[in-house]
N, C-alpha and C positions, 0 to 999 in steps of 0.2 A: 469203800472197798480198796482204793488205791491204796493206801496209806498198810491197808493187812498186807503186801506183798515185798513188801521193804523188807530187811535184815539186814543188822548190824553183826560186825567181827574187828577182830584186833589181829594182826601179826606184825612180831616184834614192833615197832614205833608204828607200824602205817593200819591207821582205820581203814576200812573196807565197809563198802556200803550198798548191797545185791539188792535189784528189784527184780521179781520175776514179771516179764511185759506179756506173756502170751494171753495173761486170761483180761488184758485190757485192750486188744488188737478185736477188729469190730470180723478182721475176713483174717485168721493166722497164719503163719506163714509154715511152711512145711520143715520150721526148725522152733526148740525150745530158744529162745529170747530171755536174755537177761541185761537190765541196767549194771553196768560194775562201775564205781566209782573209789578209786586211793588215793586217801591225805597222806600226806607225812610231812611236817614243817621242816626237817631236814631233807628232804628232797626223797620220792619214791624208791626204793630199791628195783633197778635193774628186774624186768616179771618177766615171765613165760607163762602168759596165762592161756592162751590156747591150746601150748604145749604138754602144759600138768594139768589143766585142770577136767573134774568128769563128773558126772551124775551118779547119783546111783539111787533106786527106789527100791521102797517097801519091799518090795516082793521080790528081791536079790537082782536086778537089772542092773547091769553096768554100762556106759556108754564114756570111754575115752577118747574114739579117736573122731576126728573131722568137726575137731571143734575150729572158729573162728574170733579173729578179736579185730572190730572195725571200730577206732578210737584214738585217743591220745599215743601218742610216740612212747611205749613200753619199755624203751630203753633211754630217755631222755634224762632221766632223774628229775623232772618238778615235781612241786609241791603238792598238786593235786592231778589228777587223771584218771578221764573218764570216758566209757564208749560202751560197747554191745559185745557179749561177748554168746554165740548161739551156737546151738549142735544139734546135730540131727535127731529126731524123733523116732529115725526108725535103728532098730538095731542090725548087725552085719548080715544077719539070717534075714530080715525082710521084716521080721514080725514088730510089733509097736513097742518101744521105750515104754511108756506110759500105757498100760493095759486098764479093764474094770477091777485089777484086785489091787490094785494100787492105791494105797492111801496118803505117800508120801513119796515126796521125792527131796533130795541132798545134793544140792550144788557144793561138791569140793572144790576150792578154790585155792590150788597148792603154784607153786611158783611165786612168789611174791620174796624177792630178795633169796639171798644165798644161804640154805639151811634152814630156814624157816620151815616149822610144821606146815602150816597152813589151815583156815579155817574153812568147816562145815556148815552151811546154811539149809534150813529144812523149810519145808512150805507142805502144809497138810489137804489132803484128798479137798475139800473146801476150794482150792485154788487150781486143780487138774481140770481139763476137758479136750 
């Protein structure tokens, strides 16, 4: 099962490489949890990944703001860099990120160097709880 919650992305030179961690957490914690880790052999571009990046599910749910990044030095520039990057579960209204009609959720993962799109990462109802 570990191994279904990886997803791989490109932006411009740097891989990206998202594990979703909530659904391998034994007691979850009261935020969505993701592994992020970025190569780039010419060194990481400058991220704001706390700052750009959001959720959004199946069922129109958006969640950008009070995300967190506890990891690698995002403005360092190495070669690889890696940490946790989680956000809240609940949306500003109170009610659940993640409901029963949700089949899917999309970690957009935008900040990653200067003008870069950014990539999209999905993980199917299979992996919610």
């Amino acid at each position: 099962m570990a191994r279904d919650l990886f997803r791989m992305g490109v932006v411009g030179d740097t891989d990206v490489l998202a594990a979703f961690c909530n659904p391998l957490m034994v007691s979850p914690p009261g935020r969505l949890v993701f592994f992020v880790s970025l190569d780039n052999h010419f060194g990481v571009p400058r991220s704001e990944l706390a700052e750009r990046s959001w959720v959004e599910t199946s069922d129109g749910r958006h969640s950008s703001s009070g995300w967190a990044w506890e990891g690698g030095d995002l403005a360092s520039e190495e070669h690889h860099i890696g940490g946790l990057l989680s956000g809240p579960l609940k949306m500003t209204d109170g009610s659940d990120l993640i409901g029963p009609g949700t089949s899917q959720v999309t970690l957009h993962l935008e900040g990653i160097g200067e003008g870069e799109t950014g990539v999209a990462l999905r993980w199917p109802q299979e992996h919610l709880r």
